[in-house]
CHARMM internal coordinates of N, CA and C (Angstrom, degrees):
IC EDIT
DIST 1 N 1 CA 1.4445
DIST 1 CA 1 C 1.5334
ANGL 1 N 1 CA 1 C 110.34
DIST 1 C 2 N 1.4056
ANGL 1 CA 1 C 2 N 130.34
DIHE 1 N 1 CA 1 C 2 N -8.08
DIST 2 N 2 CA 1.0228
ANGL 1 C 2 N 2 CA 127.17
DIHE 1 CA 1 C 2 N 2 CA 157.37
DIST 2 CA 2 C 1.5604
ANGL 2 N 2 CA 2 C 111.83
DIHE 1 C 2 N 2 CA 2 C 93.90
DIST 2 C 3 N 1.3648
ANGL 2 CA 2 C 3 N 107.76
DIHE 2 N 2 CA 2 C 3 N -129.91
DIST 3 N 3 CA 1.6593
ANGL 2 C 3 N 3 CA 118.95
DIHE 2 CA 2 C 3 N 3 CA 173.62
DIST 3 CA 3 C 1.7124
ANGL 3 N 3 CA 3 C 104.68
DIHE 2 C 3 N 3 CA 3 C -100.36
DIST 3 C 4 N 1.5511
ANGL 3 CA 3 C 4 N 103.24
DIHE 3 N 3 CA 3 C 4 N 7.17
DIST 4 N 4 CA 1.6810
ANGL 3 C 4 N 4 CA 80.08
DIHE 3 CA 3 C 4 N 4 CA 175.60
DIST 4 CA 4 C 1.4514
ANGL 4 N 4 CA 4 C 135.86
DIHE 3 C 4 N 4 CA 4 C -67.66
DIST 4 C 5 N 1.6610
ANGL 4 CA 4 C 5 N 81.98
DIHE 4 N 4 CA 4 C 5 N -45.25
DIST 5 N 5 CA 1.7706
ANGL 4 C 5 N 5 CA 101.35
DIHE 4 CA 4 C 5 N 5 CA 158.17
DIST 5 CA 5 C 1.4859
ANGL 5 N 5 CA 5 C 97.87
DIHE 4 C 5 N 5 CA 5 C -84.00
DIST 5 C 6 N 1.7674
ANGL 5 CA 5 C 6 N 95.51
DIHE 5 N 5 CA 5 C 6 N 153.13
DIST 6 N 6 CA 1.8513
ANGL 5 C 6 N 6 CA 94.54
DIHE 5 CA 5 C 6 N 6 CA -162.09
DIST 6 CA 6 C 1.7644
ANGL 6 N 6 CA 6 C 96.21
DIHE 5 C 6 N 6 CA 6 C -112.03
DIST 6 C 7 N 1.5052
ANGL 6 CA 6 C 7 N 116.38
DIHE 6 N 6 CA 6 C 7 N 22.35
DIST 7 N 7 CA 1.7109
ANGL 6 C 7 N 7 CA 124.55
DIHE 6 CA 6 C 7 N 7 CA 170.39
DIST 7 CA 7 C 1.7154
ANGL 7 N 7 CA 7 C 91.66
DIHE 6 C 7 N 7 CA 7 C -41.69
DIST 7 C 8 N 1.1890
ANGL 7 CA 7 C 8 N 113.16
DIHE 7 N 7 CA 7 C 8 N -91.51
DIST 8 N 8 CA 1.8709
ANGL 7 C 8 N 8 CA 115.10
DIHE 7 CA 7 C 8 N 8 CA -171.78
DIST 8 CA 8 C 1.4010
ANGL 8 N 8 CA 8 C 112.52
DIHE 7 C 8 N 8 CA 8 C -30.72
DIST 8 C 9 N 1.0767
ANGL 8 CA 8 C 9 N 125.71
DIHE 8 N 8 CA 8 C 9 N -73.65
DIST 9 N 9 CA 1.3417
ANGL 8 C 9 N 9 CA 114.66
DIHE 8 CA 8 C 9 N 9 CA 152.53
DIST 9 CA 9 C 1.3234
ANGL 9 N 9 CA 9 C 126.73
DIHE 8 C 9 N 9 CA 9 C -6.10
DIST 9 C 10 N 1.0913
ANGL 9 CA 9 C 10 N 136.34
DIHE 9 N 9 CA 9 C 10 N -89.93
DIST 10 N 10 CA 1.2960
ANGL 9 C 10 N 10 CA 158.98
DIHE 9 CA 9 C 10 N 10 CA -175.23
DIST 10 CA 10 C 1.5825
ANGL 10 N 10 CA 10 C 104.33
DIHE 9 C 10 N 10 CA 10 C -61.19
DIST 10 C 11 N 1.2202
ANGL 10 CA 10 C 11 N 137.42
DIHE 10 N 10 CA 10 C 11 N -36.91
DIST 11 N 11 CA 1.4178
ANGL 10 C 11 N 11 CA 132.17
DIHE 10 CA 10 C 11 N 11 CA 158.23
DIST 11 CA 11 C 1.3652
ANGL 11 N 11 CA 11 C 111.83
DIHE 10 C 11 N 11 CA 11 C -70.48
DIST 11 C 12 N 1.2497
ANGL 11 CA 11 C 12 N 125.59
DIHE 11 N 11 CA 11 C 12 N -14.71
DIST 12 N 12 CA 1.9201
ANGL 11 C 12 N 12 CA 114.17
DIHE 11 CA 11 C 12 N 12 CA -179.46
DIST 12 CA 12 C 1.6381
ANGL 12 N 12 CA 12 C 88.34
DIHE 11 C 12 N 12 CA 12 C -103.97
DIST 12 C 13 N 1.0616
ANGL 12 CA 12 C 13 N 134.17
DIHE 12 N 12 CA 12 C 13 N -13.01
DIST 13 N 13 CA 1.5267
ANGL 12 C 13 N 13 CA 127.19
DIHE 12 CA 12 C 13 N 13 CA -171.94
DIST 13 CA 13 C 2.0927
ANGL 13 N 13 CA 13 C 89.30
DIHE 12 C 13 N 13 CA 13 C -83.41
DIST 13 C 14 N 1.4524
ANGL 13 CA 13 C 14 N 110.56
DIHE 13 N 13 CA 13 C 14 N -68.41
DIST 14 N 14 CA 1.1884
ANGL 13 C 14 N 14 CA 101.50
DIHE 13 CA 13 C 14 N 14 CA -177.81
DIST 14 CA 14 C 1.8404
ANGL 14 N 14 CA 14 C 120.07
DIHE 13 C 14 N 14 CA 14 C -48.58
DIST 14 C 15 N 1.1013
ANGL 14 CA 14 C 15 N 96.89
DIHE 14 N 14 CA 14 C 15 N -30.40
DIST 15 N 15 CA 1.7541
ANGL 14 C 15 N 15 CA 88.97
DIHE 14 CA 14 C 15 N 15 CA -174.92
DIST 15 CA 15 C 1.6741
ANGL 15 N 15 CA 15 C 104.39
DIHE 14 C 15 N 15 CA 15 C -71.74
DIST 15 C 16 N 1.1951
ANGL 15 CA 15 C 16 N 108.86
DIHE 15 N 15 CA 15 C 16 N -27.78
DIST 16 N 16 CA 1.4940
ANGL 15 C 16 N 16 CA 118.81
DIHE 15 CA 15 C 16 N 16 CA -155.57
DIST 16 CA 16 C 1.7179
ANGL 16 N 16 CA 16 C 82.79
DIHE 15 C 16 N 16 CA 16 C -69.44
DIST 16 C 17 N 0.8139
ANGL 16 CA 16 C 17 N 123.84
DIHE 16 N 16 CA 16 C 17 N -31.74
DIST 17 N 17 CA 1.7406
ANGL 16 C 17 N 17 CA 131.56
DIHE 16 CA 16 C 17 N 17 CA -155.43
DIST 17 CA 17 C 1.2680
ANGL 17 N 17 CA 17 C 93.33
DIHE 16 C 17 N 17 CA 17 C -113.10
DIST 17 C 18 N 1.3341
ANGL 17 CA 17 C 18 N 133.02
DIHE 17 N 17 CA 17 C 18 N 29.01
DIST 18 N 18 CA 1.4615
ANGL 17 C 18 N 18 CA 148.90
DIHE 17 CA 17 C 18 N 18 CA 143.73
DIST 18 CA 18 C 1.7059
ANGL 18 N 18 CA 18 C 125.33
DIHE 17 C 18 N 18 CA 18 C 84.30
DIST 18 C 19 N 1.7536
ANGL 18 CA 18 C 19 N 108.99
DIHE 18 N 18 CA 18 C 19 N 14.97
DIST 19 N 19 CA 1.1850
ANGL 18 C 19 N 19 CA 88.65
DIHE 18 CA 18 C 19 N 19 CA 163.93
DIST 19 CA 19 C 1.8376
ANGL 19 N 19 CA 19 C 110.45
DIHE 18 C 19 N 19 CA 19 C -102.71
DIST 19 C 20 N 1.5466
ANGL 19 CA 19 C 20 N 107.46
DIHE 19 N 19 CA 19 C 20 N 168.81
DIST 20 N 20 CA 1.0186
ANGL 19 C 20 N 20 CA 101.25
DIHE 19 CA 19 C 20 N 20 CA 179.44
DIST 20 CA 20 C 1.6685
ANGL 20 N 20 CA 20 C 122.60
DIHE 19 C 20 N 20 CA 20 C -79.71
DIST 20 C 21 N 1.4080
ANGL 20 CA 20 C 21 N 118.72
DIHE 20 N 20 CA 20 C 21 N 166.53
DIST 21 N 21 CA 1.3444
ANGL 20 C 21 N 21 CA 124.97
DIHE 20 CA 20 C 21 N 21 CA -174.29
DIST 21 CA 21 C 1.6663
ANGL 21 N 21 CA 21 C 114.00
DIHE 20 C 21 N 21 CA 21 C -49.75
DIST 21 C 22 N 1.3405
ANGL 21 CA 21 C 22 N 113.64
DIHE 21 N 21 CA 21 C 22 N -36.80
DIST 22 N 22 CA 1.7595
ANGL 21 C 22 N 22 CA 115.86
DIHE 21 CA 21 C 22 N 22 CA 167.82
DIST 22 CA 22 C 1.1858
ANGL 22 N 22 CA 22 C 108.76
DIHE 21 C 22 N 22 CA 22 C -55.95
DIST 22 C 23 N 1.4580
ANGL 22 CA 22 C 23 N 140.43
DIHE 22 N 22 CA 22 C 23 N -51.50
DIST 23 N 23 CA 1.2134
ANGL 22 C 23 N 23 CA 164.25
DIHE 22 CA 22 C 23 N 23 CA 169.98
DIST 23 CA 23 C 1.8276
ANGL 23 N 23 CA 23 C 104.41
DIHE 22 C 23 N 23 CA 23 C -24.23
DIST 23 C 24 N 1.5994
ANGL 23 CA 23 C 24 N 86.57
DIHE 23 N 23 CA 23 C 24 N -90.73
DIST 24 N 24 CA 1.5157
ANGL 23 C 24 N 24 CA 125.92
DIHE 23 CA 23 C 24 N 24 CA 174.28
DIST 24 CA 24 C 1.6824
ANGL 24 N 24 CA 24 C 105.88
DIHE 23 C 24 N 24 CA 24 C -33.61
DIST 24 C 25 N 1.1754
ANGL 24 CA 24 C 25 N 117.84
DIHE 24 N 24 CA 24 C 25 N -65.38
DIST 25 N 25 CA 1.5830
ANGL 24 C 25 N 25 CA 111.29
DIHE 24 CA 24 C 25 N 25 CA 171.50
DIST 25 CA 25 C 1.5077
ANGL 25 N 25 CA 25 C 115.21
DIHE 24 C 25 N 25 CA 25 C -79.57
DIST 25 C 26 N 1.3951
ANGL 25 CA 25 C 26 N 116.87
DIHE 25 N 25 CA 25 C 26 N 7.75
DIST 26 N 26 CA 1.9508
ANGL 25 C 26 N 26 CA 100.04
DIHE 25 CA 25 C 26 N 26 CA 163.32
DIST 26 CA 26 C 1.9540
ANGL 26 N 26 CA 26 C 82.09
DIHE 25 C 26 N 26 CA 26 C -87.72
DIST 26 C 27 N 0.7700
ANGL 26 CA 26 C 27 N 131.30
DIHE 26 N 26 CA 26 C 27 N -71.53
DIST 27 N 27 CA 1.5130
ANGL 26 C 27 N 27 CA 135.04
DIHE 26 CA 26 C 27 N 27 CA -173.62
DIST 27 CA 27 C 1.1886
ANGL 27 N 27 CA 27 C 121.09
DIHE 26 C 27 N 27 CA 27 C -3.87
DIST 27 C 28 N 1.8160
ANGL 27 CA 27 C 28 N 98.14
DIHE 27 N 27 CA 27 C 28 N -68.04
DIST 28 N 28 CA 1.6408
ANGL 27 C 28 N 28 CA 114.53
DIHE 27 CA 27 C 28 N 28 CA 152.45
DIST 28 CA 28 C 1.2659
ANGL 28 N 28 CA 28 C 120.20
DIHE 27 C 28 N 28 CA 28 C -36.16
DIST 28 C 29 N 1.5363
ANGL 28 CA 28 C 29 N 124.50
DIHE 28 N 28 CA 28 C 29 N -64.65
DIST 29 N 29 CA 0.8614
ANGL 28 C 29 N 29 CA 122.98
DIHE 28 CA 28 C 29 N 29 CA -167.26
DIST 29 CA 29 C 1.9772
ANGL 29 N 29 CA 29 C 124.14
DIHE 28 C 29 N 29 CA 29 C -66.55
DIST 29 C 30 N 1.1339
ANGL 29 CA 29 C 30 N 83.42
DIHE 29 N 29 CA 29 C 30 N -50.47
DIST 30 N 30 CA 1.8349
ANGL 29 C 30 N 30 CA 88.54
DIHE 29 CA 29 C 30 N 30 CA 157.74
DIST 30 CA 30 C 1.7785
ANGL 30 N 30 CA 30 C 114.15
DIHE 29 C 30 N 30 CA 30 C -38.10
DIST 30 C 31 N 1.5335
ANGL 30 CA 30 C 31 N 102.63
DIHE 30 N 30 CA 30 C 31 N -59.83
DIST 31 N 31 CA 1.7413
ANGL 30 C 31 N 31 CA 97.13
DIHE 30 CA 30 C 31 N 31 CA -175.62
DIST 31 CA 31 C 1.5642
ANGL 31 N 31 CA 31 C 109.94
DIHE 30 C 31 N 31 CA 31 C -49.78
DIST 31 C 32 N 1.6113
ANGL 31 CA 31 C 32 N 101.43
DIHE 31 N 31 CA 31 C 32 N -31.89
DIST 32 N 32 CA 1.8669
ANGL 31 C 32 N 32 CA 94.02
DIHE 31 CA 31 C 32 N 32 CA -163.61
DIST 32 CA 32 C 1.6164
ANGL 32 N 32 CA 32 C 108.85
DIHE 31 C 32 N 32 CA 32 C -84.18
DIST 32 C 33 N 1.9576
ANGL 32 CA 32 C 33 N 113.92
DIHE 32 N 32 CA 32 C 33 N -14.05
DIST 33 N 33 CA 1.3933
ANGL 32 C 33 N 33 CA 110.39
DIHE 32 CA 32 C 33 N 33 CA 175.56
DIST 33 CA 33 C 1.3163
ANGL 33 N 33 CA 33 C 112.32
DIHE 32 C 33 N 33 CA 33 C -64.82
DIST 33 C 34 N 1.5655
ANGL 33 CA 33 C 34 N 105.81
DIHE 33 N 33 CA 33 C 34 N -57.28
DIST 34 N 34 CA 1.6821
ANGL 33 C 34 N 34 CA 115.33
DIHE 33 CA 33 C 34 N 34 CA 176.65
DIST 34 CA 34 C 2.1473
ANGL 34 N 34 CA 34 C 111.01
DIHE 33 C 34 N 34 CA 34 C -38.76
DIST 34 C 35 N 0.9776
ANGL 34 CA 34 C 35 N 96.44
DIHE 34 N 34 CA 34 C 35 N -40.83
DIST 35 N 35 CA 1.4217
ANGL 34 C 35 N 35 CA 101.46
DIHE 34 CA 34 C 35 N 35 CA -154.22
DIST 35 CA 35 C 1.7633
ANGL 35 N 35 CA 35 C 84.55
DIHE 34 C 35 N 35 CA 35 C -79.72
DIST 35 C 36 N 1.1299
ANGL 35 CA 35 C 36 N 119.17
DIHE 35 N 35 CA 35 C 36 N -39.84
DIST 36 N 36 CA 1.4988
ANGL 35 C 36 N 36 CA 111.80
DIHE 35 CA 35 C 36 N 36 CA -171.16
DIST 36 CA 36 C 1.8854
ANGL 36 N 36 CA 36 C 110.63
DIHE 35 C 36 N 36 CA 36 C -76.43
DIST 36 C 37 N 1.2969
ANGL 36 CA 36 C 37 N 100.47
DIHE 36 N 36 CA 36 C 37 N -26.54
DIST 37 N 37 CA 1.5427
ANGL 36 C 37 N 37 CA 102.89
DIHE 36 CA 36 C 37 N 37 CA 175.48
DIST 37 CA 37 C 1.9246
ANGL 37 N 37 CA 37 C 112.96
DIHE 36 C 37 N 37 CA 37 C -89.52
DIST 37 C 38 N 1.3274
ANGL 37 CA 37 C 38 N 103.82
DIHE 37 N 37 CA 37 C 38 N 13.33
DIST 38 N 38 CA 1.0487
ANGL 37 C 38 N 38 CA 130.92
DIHE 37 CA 37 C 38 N 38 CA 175.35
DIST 38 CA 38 C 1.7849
ANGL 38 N 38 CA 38 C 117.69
DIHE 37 C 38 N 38 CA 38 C -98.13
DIST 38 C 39 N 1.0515
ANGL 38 CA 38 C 39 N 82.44
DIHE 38 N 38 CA 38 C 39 N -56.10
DIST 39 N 39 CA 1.9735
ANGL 38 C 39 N 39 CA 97.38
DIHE 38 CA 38 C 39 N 39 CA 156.29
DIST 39 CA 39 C 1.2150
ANGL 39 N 39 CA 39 C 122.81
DIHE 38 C 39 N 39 CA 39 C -21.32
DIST 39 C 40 N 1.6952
ANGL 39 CA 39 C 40 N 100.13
DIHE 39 N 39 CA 39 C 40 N -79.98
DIST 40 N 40 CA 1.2844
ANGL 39 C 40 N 40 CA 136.11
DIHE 39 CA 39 C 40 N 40 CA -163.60
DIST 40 CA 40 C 1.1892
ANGL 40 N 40 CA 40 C 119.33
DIHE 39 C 40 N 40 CA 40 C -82.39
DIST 40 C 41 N 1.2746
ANGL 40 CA 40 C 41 N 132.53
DIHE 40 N 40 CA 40 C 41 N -10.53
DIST 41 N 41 CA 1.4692
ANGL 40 C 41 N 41 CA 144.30
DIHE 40 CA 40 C 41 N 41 CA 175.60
DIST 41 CA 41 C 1.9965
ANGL 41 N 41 CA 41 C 105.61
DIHE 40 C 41 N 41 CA 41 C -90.95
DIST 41 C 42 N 1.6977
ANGL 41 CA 41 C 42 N 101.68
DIHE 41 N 41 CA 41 C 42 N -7.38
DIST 42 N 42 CA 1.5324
ANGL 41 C 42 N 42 CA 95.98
DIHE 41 CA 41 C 42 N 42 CA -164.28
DIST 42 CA 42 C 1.9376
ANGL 42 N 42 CA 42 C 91.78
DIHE 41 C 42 N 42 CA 42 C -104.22
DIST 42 C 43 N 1.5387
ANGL 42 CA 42 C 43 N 104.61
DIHE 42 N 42 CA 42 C 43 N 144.08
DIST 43 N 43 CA 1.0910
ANGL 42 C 43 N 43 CA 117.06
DIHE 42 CA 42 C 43 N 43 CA 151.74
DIST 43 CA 43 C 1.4046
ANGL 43 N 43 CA 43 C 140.64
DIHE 42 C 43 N 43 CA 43 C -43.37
DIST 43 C 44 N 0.8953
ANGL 43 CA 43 C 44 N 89.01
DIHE 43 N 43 CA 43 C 44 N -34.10
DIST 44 N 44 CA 1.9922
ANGL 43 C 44 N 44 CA 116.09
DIHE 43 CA 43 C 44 N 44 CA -171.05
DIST 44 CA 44 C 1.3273
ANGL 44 N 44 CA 44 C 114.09
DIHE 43 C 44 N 44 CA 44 C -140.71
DIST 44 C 45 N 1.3869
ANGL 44 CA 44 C 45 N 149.68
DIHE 44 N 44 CA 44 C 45 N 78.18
DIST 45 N 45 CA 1.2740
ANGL 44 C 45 N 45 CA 117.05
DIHE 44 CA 44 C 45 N 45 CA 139.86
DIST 45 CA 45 C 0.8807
ANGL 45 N 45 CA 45 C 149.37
DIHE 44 C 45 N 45 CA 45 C 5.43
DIST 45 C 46 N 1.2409
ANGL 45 CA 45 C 46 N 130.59
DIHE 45 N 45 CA 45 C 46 N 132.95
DIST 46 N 46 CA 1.6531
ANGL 45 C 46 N 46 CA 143.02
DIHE 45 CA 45 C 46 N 46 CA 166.31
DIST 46 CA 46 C 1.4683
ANGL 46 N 46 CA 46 C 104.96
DIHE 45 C 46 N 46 CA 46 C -60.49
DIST 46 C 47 N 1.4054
ANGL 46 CA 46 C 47 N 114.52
DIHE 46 N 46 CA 46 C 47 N 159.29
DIST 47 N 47 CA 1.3164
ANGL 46 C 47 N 47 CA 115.42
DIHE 46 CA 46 C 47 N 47 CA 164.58
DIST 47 CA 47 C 1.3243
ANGL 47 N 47 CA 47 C 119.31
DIHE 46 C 47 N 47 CA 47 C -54.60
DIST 47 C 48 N 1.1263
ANGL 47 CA 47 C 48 N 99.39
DIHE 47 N 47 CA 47 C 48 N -60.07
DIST 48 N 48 CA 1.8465
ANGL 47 C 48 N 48 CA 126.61
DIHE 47 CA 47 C 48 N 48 CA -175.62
DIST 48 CA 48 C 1.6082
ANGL 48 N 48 CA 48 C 106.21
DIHE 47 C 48 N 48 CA 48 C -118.74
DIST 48 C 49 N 1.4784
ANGL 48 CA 48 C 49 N 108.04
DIHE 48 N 48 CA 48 C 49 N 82.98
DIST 49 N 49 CA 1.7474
ANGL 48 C 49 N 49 CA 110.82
DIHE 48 CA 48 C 49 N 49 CA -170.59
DIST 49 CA 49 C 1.5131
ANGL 49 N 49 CA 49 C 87.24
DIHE 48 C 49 N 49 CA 49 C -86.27
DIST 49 C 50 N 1.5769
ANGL 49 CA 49 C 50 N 151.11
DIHE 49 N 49 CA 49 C 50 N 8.33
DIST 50 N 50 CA 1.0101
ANGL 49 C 50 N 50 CA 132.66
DIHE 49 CA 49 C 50 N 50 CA 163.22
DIST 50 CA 50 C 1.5759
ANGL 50 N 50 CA 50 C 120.96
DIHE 49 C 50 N 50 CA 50 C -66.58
DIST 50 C 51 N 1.3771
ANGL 50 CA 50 C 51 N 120.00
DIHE 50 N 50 CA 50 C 51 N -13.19
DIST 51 N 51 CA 1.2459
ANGL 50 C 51 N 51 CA 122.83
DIHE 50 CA 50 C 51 N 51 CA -174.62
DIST 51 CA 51 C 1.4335
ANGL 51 N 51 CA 51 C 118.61
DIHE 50 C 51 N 51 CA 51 C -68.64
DIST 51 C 52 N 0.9596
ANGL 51 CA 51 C 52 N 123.90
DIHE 51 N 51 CA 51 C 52 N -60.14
DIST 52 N 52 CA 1.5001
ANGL 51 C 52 N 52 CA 149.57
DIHE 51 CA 51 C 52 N 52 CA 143.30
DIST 52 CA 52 C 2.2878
ANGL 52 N 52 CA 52 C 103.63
DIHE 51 C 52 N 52 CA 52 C -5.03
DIST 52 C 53 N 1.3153
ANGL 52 CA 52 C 53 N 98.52
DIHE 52 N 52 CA 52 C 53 N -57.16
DIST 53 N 53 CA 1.2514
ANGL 52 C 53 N 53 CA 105.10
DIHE 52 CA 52 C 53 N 53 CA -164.79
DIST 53 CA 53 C 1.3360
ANGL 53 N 53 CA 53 C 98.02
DIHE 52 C 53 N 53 CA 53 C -62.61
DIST 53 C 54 N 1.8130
ANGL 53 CA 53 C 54 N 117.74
DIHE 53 N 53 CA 53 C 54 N -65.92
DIST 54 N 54 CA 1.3265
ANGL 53 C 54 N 54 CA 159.02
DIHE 53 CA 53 C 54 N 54 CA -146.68
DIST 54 CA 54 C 1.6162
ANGL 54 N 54 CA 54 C 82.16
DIHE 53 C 54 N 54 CA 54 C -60.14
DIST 54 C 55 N 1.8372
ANGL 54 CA 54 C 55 N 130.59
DIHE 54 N 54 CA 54 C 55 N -49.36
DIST 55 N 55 CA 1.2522
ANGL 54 C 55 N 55 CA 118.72
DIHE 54 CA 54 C 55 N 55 CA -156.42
DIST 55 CA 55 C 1.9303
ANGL 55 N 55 CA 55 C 98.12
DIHE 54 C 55 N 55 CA 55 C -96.07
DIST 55 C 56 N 1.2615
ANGL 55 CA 55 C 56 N 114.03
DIHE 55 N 55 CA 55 C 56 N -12.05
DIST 56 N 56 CA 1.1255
ANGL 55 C 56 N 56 CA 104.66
DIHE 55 CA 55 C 56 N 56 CA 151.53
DIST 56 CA 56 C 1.7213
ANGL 56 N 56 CA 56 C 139.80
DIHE 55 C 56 N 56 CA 56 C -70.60
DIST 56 C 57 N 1.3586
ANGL 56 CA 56 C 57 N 97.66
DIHE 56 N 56 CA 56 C 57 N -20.64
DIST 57 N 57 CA 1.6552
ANGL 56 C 57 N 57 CA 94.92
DIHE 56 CA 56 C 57 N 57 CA 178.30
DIST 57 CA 57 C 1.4938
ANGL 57 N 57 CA 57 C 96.28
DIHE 56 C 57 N 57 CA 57 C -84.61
DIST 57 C 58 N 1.2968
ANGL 57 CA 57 C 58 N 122.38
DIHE 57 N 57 CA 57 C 58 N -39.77
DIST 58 N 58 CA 1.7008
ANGL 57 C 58 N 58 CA 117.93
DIHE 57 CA 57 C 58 N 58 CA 160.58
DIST 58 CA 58 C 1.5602
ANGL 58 N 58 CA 58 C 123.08
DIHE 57 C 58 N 58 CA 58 C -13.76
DIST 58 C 59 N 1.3165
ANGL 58 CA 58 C 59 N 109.23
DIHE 58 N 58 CA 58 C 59 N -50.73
DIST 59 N 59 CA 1.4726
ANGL 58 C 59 N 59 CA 114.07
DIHE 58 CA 58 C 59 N 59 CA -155.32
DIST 59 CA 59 C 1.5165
ANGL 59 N 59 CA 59 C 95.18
DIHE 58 C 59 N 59 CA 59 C -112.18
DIST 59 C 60 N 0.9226
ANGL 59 CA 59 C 60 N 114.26
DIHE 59 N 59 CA 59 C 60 N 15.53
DIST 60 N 60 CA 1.8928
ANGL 59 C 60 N 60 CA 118.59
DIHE 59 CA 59 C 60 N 60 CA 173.90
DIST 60 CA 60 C 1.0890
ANGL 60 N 60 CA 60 C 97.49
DIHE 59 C 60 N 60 CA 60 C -59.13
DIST 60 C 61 N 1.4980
ANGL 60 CA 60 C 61 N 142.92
DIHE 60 N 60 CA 60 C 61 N 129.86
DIST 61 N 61 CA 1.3887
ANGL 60 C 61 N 61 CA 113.50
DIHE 60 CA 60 C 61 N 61 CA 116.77
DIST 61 CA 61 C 1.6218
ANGL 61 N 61 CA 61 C 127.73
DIHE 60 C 61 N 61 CA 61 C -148.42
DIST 61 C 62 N 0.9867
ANGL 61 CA 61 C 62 N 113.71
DIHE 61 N 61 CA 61 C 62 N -167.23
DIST 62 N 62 CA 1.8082
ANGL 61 C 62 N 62 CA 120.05
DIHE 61 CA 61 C 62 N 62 CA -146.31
DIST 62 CA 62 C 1.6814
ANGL 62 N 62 CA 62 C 103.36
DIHE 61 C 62 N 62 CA 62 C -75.38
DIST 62 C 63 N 1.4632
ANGL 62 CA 62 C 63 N 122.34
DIHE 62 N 62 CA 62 C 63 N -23.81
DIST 63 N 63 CA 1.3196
ANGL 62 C 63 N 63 CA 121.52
DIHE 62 CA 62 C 63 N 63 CA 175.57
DIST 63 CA 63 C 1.7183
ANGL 63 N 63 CA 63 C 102.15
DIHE 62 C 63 N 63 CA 63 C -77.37
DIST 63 C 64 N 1.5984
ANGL 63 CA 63 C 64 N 119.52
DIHE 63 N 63 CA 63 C 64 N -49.91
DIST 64 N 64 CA 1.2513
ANGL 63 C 64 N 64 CA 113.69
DIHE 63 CA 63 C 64 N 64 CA 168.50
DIST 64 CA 64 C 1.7301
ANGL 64 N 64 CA 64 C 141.91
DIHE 63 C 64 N 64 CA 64 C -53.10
DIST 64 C 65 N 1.5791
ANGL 64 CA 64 C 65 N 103.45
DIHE 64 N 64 CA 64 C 65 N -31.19
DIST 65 N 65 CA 1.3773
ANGL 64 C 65 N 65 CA 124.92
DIHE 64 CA 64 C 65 N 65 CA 148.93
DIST 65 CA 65 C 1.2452
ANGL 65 N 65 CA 65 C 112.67
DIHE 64 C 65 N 65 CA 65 C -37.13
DIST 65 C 66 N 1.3906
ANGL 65 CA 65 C 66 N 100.77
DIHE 65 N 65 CA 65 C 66 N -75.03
DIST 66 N 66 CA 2.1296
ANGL 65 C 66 N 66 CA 108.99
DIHE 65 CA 65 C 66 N 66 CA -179.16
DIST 66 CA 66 C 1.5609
ANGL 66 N 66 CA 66 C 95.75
DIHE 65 C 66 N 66 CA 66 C -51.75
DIST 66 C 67 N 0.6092
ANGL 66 CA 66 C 67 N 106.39
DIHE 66 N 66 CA 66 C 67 N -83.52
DIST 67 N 67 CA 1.7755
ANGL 66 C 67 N 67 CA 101.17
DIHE 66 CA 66 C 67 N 67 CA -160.27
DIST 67 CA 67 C 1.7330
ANGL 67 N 67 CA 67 C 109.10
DIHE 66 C 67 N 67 CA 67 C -45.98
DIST 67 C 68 N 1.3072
ANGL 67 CA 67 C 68 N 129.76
DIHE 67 N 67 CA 67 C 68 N -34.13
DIST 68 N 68 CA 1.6590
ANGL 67 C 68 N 68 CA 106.76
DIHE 67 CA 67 C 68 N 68 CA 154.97
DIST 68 CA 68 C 1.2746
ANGL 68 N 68 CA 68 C 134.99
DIHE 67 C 68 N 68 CA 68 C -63.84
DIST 68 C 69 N 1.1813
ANGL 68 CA 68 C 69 N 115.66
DIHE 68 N 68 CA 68 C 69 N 8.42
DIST 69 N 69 CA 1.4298
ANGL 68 C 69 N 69 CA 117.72
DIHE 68 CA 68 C 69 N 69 CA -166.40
DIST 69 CA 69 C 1.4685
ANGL 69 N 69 CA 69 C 108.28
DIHE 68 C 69 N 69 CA 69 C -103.57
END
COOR INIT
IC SEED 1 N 1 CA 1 C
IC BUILD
């Protein structure tokens, strides 16, 4: 899917900002658990519940990573 989903993106932005690729995709992966247990707790869906996700991998980043860990 390319750059539609902005995952690639957002893993070369976090590495670029110095964590490594093991790192970088638990990160990812955290945004997409939250966002999926986010889903499922809602009555109703969004039209487009991808938005929500997409502006969370946005606001990732590698100093905030370190410090949750």
């Amino acid at each position: 899917m390319g750059d539609e989903i902005p995952v690639r993106r957002t893993l070369v932005r976090l590495m670029e900002e110095g964590l490594d690729r093991h790192e970088a995709i638990h990160a990812i992966g955290l945004a997409l658990t939250e966002h999926m247990c986010d889903l499922l707790d809602r009555a109703v869906p969004e039209a487009d519940p991808n938005g929500a996700y997409f502006e969370a991998l946005e606001r990732i980043t590698a100093e905030e990573w370190r410090r949750s860990g």
